[in-house]
N, C-alpha and C positions, 0 to 999 in steps of 0.2 A: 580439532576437526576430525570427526569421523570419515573412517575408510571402509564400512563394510558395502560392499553391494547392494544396489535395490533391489528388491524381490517384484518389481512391475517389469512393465517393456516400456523399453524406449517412449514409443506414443506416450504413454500415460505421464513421463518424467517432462518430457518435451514439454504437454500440454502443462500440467502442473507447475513449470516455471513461467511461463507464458502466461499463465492468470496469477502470478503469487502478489502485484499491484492492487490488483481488483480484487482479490481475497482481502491484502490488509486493510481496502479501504470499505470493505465490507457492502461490496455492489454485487456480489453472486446472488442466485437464486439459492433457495437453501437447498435444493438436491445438488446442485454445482459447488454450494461452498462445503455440504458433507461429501462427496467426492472426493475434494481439493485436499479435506481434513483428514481420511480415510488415509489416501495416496500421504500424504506427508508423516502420519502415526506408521505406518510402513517402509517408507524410504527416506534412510537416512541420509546418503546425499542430496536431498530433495529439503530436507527439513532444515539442514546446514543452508540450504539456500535462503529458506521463508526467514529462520535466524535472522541473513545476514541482513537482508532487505528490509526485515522488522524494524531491528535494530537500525541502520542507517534512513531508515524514515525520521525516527526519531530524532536521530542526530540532527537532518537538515532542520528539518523544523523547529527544534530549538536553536538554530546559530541564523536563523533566517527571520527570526523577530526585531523587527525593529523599529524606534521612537519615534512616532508619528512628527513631524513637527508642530509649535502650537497654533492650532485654528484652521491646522489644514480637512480637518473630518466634519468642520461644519464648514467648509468652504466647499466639500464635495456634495455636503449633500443642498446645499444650497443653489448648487447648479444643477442639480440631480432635479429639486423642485423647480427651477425656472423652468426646465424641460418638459416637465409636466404641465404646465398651462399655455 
């Protein structure tokens, strides 16, 4: 883990944690996510964070897959069409 200082203010580190969600899931406008990009190639405490939040995306969603039982995905969508008519 790095220790050195950001070279931003506050504001900028605050707001840049506050969007690191909506950056990884890639819902910025692209002047906000080169901002977001900017701010994080600059602040290494800030970058340590998008890391960590990266990474543990990943995590969940690999250990949060799980085996549908059989026949229940055309049991949903079969009520999904009854809904429809």
């Amino acid at each position: 883990m790095t220790t050195e200082p950001c070279s931003a203010n506050d504001t900028d580190c605050k707001e840049a944690v506050e969007e690191l969600y909506v950056f990884l899931d890639g819902e910025l406008t692209p002047e906000k996510r080169a901002s977001i990009s900017a701010h994080l190639d600059a602040c290494p405490p800030c970058l340590t964070a998008y890391e960590f939040h990266s990474e543990l995306k990943v995590v969940v969603s690999q250990k949060c897959r799980t085996e549908l039982p059989a026949g229940l995905r055309d049991r949903v969508f079969d009520a999904l069409r009854a809904l429809e008519t």
